[in-house]
ZABA-413338 format. One record per residue (C-alpha): residue in three letters; x, y, z. Coordinates in pm, whole numbers, always signed. Layout:
BEGIN
+-----+--------+--------+--------+
| res |      X |      Y |      Z |
+-----+--------+--------+--------+
| ALA |      X |      Y |      Z |
...
+-----+--------+--------+--------+
***
This chain:
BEGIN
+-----+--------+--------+--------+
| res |      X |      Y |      Z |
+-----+--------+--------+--------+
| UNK |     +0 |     +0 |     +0 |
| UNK |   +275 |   +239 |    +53 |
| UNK |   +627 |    +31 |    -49 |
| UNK |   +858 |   +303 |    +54 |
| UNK |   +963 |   +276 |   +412 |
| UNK |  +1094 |   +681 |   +416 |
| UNK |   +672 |   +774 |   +284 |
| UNK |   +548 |   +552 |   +595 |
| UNK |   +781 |   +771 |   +829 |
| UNK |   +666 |  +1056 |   +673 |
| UNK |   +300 |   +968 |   +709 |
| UNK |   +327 |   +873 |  +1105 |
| UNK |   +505 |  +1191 |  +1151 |
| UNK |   +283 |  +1461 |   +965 |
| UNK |    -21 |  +1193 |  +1076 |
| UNK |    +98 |  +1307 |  +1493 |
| UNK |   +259 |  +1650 |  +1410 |
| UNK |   -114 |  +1780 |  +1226 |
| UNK |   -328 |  +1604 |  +1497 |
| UNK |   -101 |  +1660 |  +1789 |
| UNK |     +3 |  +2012 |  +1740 |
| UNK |   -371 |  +2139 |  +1585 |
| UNK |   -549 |  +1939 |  +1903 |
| UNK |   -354 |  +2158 |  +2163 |
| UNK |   -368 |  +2442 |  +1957 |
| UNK |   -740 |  +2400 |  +1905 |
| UNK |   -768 |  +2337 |  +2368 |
| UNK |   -497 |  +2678 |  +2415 |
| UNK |   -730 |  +2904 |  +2213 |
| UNK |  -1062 |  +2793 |  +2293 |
| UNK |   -954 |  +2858 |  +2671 |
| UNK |   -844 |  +3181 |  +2626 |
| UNK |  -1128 |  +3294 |  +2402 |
| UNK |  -1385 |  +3134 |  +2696 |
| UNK |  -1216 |  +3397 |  +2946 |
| UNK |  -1160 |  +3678 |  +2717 |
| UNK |  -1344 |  +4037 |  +2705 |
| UNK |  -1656 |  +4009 |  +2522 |
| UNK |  -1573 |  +4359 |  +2395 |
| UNK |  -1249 |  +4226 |  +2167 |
| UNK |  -1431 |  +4158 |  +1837 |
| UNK |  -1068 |  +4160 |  +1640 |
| UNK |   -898 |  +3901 |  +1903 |
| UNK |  -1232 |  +3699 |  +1875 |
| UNK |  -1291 |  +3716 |  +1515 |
| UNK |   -866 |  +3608 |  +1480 |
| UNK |   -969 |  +3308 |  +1726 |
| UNK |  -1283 |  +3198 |  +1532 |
| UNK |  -1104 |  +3145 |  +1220 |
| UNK |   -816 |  +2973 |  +1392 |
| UNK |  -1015 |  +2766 |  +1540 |
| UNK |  -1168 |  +2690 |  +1222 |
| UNK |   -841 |  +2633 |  +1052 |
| UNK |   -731 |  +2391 |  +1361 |
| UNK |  -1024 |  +2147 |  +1281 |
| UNK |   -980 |  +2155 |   +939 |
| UNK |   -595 |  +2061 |   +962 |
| UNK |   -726 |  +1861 |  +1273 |
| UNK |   -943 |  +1620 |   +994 |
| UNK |   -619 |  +1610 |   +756 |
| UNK |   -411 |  +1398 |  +1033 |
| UNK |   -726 |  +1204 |  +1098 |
| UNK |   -703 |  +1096 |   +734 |
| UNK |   -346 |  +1034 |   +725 |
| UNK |   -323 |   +832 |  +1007 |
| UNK |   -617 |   +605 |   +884 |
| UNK |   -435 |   +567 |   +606 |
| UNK |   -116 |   +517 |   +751 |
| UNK |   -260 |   +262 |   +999 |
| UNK |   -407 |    +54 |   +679 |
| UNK |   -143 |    +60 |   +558 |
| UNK |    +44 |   -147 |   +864 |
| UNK |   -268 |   -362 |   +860 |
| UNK |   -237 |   -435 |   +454 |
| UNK |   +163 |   -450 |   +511 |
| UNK |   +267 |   -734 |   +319 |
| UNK |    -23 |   -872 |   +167 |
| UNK |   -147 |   -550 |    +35 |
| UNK |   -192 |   -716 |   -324 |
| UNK |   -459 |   -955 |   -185 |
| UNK |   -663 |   -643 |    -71 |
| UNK |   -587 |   -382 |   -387 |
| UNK |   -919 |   -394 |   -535 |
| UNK |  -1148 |   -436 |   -216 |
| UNK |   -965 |   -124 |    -36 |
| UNK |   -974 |   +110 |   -332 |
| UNK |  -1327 |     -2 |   -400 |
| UNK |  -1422 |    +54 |    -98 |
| UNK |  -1673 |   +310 |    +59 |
| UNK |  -1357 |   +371 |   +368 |
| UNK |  -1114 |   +483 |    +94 |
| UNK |  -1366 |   +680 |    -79 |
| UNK |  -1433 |   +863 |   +234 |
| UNK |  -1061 |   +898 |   +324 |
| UNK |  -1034 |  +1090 |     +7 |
| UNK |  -1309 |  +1319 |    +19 |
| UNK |  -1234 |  +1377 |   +398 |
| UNK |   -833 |  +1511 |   +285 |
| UNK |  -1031 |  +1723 |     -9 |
| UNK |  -1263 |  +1896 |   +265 |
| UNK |   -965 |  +1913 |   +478 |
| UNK |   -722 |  +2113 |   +203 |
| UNK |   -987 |  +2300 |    +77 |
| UNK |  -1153 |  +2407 |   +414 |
| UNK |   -774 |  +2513 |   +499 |
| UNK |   -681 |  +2704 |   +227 |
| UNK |  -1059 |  +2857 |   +235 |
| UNK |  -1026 |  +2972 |   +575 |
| UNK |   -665 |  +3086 |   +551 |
| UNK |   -783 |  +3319 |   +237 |
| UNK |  -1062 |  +3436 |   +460 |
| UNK |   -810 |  +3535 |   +735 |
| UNK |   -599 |  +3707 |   +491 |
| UNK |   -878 |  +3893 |   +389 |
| UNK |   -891 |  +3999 |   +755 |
| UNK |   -583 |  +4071 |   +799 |
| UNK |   -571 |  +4306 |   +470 |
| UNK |   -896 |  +4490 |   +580 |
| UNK |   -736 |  +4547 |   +948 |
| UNK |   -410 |  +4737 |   +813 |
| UNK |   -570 |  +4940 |   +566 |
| UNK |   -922 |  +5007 |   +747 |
| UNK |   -850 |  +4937 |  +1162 |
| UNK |  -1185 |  +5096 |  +1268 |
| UNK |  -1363 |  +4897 |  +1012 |
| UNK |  -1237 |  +4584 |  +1109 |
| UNK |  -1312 |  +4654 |  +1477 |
| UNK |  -1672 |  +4691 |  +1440 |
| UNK |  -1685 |  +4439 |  +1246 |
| UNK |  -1931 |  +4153 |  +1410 |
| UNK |  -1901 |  +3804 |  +1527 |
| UNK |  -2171 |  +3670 |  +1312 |
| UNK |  -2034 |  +3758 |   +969 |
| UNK |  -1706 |  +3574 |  +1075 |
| UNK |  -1879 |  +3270 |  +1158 |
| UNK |  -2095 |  +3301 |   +837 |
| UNK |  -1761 |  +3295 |   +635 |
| UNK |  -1644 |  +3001 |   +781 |
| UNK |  -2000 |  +2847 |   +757 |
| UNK |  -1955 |  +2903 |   +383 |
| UNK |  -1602 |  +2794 |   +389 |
| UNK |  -1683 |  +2465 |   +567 |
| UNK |  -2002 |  +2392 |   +275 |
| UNK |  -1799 |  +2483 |     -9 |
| UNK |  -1538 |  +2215 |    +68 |
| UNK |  -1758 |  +1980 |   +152 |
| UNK |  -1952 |  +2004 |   -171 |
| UNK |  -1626 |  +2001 |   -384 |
| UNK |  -1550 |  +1683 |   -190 |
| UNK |  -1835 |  +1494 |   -204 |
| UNK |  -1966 |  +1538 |   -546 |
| UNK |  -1733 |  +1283 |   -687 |
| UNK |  -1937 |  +1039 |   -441 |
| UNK |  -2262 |  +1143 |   -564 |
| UNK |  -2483 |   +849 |   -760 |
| UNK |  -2585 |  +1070 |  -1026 |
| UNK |  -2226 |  +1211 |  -1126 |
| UNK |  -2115 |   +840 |  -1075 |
| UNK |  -2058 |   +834 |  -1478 |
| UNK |  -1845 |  +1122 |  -1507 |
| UNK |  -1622 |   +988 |  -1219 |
| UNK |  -1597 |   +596 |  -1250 |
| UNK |  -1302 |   +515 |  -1452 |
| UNK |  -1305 |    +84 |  -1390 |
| UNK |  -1500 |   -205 |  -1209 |
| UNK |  -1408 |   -459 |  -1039 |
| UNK |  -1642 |   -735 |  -1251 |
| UNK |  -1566 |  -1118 |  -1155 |
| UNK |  -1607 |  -1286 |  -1488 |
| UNK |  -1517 |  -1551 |  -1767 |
| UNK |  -1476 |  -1358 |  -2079 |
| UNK |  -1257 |  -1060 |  -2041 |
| UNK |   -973 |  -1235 |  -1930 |
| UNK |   -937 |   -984 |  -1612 |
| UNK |  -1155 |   -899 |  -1337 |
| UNK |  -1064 |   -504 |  -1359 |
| UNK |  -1254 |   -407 |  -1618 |
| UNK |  -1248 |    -56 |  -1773 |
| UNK |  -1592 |   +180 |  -1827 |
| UNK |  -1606 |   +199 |  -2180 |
| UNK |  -1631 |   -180 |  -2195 |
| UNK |  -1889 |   -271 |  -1967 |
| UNK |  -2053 |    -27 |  -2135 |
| UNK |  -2009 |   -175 |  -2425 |
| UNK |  -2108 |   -527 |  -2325 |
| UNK |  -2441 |   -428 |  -2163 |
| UNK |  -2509 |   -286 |  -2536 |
| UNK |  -2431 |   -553 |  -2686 |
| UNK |  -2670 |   -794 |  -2434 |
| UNK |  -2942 |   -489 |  -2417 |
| UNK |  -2916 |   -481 |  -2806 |
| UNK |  -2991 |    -72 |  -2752 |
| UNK |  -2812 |   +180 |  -2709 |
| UNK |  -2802 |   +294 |  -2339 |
| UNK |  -2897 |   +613 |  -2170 |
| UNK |  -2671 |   +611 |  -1878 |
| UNK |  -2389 |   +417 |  -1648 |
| UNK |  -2716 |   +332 |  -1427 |
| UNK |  -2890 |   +167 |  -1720 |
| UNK |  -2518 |    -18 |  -1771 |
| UNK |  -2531 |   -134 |  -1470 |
| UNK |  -2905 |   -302 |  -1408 |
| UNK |  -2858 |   -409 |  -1749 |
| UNK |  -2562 |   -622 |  -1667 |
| UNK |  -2682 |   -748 |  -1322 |
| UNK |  -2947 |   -824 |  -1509 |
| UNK |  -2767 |  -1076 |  -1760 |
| UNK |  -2491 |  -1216 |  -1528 |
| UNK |  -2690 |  -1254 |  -1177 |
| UNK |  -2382 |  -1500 |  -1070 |
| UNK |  -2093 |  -1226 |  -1169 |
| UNK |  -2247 |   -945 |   -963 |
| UNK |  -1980 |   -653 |   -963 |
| UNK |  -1823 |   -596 |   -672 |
| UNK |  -1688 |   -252 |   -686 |
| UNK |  -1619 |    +73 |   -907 |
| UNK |  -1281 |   +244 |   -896 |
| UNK |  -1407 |   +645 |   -870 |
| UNK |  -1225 |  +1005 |   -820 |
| UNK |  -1110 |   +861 |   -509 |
| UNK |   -990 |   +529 |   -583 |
| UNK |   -689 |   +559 |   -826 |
| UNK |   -444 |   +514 |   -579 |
| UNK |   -405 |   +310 |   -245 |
| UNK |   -364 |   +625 |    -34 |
| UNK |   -700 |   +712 |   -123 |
| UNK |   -628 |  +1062 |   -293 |
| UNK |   -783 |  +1263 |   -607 |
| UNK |   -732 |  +1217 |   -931 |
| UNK |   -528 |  +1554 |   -918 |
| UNK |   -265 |  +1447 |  -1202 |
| UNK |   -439 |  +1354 |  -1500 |
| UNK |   -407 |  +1384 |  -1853 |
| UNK |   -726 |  +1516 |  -2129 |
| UNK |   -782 |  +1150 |  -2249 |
| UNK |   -875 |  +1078 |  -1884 |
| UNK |  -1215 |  +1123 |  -1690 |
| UNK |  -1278 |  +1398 |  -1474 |
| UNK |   -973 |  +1567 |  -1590 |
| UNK |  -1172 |  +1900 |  -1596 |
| UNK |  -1264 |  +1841 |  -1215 |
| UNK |   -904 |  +1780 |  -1121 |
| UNK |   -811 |  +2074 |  -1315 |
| UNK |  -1069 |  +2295 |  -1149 |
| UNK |  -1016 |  +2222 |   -810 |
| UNK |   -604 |  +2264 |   -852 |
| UNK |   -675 |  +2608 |  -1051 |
| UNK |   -907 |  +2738 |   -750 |
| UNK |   -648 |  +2669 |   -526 |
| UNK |   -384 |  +2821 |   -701 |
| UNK |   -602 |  +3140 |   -751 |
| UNK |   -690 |  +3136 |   -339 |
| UNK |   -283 |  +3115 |   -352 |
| UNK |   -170 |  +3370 |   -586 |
| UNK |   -425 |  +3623 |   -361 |
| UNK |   -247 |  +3533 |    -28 |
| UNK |   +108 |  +3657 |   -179 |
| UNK |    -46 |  +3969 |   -319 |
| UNK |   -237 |  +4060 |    -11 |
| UNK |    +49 |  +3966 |   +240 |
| UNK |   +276 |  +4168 |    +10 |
| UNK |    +38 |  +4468 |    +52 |
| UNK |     -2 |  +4414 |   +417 |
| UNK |   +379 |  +4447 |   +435 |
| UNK |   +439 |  +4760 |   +269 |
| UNK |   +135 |  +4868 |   +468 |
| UNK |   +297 |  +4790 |   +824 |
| UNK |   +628 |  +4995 |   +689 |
| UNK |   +433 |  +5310 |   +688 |
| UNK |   +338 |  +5265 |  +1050 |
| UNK |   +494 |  +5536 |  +1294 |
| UNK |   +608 |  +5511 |  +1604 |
| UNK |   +902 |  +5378 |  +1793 |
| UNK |   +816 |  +5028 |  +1751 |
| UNK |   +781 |  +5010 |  +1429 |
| UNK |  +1121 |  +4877 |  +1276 |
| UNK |  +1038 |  +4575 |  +1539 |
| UNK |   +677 |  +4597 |  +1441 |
| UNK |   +813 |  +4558 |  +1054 |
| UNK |  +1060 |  +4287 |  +1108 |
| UNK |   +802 |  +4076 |  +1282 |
| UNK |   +588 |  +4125 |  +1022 |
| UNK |   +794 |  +4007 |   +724 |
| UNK |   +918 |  +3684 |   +888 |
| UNK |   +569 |  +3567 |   +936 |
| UNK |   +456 |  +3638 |   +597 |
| UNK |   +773 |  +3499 |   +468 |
| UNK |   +681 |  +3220 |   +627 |
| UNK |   +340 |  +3194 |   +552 |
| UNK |   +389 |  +3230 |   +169 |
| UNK |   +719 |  +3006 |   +188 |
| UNK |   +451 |  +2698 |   +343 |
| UNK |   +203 |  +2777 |    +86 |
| UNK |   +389 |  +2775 |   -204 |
| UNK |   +544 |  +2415 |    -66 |
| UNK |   +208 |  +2300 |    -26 |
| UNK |    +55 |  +2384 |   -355 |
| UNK |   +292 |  +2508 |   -613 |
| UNK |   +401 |  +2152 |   -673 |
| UNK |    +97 |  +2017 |   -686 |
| UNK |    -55 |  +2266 |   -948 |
| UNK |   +264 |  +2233 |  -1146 |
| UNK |   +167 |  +1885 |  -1182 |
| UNK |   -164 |  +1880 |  -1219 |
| UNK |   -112 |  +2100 |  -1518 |
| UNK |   +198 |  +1928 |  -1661 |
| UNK |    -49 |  +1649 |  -1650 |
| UNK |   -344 |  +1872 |  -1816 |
| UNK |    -44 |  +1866 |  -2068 |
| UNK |    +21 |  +1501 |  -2148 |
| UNK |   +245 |  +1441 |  -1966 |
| UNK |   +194 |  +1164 |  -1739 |
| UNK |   +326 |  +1187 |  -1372 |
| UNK |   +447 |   +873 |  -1153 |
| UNK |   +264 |   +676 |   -941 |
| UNK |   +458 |   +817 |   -639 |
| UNK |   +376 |  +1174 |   -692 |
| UNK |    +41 |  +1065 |   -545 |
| UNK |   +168 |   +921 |   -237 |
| UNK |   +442 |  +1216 |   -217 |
| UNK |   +189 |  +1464 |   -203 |
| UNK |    -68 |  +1282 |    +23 |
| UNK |   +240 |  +1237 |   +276 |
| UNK |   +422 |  +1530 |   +263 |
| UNK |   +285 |  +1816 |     +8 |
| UNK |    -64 |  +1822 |   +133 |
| UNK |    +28 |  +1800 |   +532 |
| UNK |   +278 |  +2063 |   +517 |
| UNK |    -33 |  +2358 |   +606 |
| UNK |   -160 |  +2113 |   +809 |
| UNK |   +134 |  +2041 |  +1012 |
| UNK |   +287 |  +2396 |  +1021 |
| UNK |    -37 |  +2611 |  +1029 |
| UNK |    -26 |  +2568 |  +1418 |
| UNK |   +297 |  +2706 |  +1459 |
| UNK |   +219 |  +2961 |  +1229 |
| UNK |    -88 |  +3111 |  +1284 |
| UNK |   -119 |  +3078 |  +1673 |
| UNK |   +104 |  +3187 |  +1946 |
| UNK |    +30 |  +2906 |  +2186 |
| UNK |   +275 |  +2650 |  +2066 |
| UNK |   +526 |  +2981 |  +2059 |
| UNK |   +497 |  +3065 |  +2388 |
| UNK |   +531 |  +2726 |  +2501 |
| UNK |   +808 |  +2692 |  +2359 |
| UNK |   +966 |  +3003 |  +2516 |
| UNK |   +853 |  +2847 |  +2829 |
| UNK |  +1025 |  +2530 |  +2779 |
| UNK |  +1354 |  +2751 |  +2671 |
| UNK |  +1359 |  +2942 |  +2956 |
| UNK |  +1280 |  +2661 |  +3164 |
| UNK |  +1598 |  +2484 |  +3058 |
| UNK |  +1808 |  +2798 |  +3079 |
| UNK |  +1734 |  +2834 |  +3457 |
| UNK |  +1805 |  +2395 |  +3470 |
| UNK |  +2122 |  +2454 |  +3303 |
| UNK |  +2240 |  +2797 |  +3499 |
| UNK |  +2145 |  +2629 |  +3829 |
| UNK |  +2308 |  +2293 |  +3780 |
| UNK |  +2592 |  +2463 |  +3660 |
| UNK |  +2557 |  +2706 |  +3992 |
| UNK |  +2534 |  +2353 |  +4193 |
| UNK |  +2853 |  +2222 |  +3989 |
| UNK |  +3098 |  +2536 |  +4078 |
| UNK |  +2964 |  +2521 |  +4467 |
| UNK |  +3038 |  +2185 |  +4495 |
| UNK |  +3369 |  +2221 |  +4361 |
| UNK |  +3430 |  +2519 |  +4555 |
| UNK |  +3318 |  +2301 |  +4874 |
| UNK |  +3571 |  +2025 |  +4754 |
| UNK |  +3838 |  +2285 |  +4729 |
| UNK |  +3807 |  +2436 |  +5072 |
| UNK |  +3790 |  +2087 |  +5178 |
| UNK |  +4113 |  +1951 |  +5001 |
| UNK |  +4263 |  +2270 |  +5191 |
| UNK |  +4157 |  +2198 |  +5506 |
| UNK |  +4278 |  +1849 |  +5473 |
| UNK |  +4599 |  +1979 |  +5418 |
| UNK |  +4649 |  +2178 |  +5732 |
| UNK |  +4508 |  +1904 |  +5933 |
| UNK |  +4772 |  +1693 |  +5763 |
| UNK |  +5063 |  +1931 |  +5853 |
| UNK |  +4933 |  +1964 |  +6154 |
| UNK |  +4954 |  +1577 |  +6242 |
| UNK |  +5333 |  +1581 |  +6113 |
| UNK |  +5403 |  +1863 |  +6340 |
| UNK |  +5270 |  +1636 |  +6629 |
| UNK |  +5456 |  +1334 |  +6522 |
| UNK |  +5770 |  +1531 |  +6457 |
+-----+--------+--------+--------+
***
């Protein structure tokens, strides 16, 4: 299921790293905004979308360490299993759950940029600005995903998104069968032409009642980590899907840099004694904010559309960017976006500094103790040969 040990590694450790880290990130802020002035709309507006963006990440570990754990459970004997897991209503929801999670991500963090761009060029506006059209953002943010993801798993859309079935039988030589020729078949036994993959269905559970099909290989089941169809070429289904949803993303991307960019040349014109400090904060954040997107998604779209191309990409850039291109928001967005993690780790820093000055306090004592004692030893010693003498 996944052959390379190094991608297994990589799974278990974005898998902890994106539940871990968003799960205490998710606790730190919810218990600060529960005791927090009522009064601070721009401190509880920043907290709702965080919190948004921690249980969207939050649902990205979930799926990689389902996936991850399958894969221990498959490990060895994965072959046996191919068409039954990738067939299978668990790896269909795997996949939609890491396209809500991505999109639901990316959707929020546009909608906090938009924030963000509104409070440094309009700081009154933003401050008046209410609770409940944050949370309707997010409520839109959170539906839009989930429609992109589940469509693919939608009955009537099943034709555009079915690419092979898994058909027990005696003729084609192969039980993985493609879509154009069961269709085909079920013509030729129908002796019709048929309206739909429905109709191609009945019609051949209909003639074979003892080969019943036992599974279709949708959007979600191309690979064995249960992800997209992101990479694929014009002569293959749903290529305009898979080009959509990479060319939304990229769009949501290409706005962050601008309005980050903006936001930075808008925090330069601030006055005041702080502001150098203000600045330099400033552009190592968004530095590093536009540094994880464009690791996150910049590949991907480069693919996708290299693949849009002809040009066919590798089997492992699937599981590459399920493990590692895909988690890197959802690892990192913690550490980025919310100060909890930061100040706990300033807490841990200074908690070793004092450790360290203190033992090493403890350390010169004691050998100040052993010195004095070594000394003393000594006169006692000349003493005693005074005495003998």
């Amino acid at each position: 299921m996944i052959a390379n040990p190094i991608y297994r590694a990589i799974f278990w450790i974005t898998a902890v790293l994106a539940v871990g880290g968003n799960l205490f990130v998710f606790i730190a802020t919810a218990y600060r905004l529960w005791n927090v002035d009522r009064n601070q709309n721009v401190f509880i507006n920043t907290s709702i979308f965080l919190l948004n963006l921690c249980c969207s990440d939050f649902l990205m570990g979930i799926y990689l360490l389902v996936v991850v754990v399958q894969a221990t459970r498959f490990s060895g004997s994965y072959c046996l299993f191919d068409k039954e897991w990738r067939s299978s209503s668990l790896c269909s929801g795997l996949g939609a759950l890491a396209v809500v999670s991505s999109e639901a991500s990316a959707m929020t963090m546009t909608a906090m940029t938009t924030f963000r761009l509104v409070s440094a060029f309009r700081p009154f506006t933003i401050r008046s600005l209410g609770v409940l059209r944050v949370l309707l953002a997010e409520f839109f943010c959170w539906i839009l995903a989930v429609v992109l993801a589940t469509v693919p798993l939608i009955n009537v859309t099943s034709e555009y998104y079915t690419t092979d079935i898994w058909f027990p039988n005696n003729f084609f030589g192969n039980d993985f069968v493609s879509r154009e020729n069961m269709s085909l078949l079920a013509e030729r036994v129908a002796n019709v032409k048929l309206k739909g993959w429905n109709d191609v269905k009945q019609t051949i559970r209909m003639a074979f009642p003892r080969n019943p099909i036992k599974g279709e290989f949708g959007y979600y089941g191309e690979t064995s980590v249960c992800m997209p169809r992101l990479f694929a070429t014009t002569s293959e289904f749903a290529w305009e899907y898979s080009t959509f949803l990479i060319t939304i993303n990229f769009l949501m991307f290409m706005y962050m840099v601008v309005a980050y960019v903006l936001i930075y040349k808008q925090s330069n014109r601030m006055k005041g004694s702080r502001s150098n400090d203000v600045s330099s904060k400033m552009q190592k954040r968004i530095s590093r904010l536009i540094l994880t997107d464009f690791c996150c998604w910049i590949p991907i779209c480069v693919m996708g559309y290299l693949s849009v191309g002809g040009i066919k990409m590798p089997p492992d850039a699937y599981v590459l960017s399920a493990c590692l291109l895909l988690p890197i928001n959802s690892a990192l967005n913690p550490l980025l976006y919310s100060k909890a993690l930061e100040d706990q780790l300033v807490r841990a820093k200074k908690w070793l500094v004092e450790k360290l000055s203190s033992l090493r306090a403890s350390t010169n004592n004691s050998s100040d103790l052993a010195v004095r004692y070594n000394a003393r030893a000594d006169e006692e010693g000349d003493r005693v040969v005074e005495i003998v003498g």
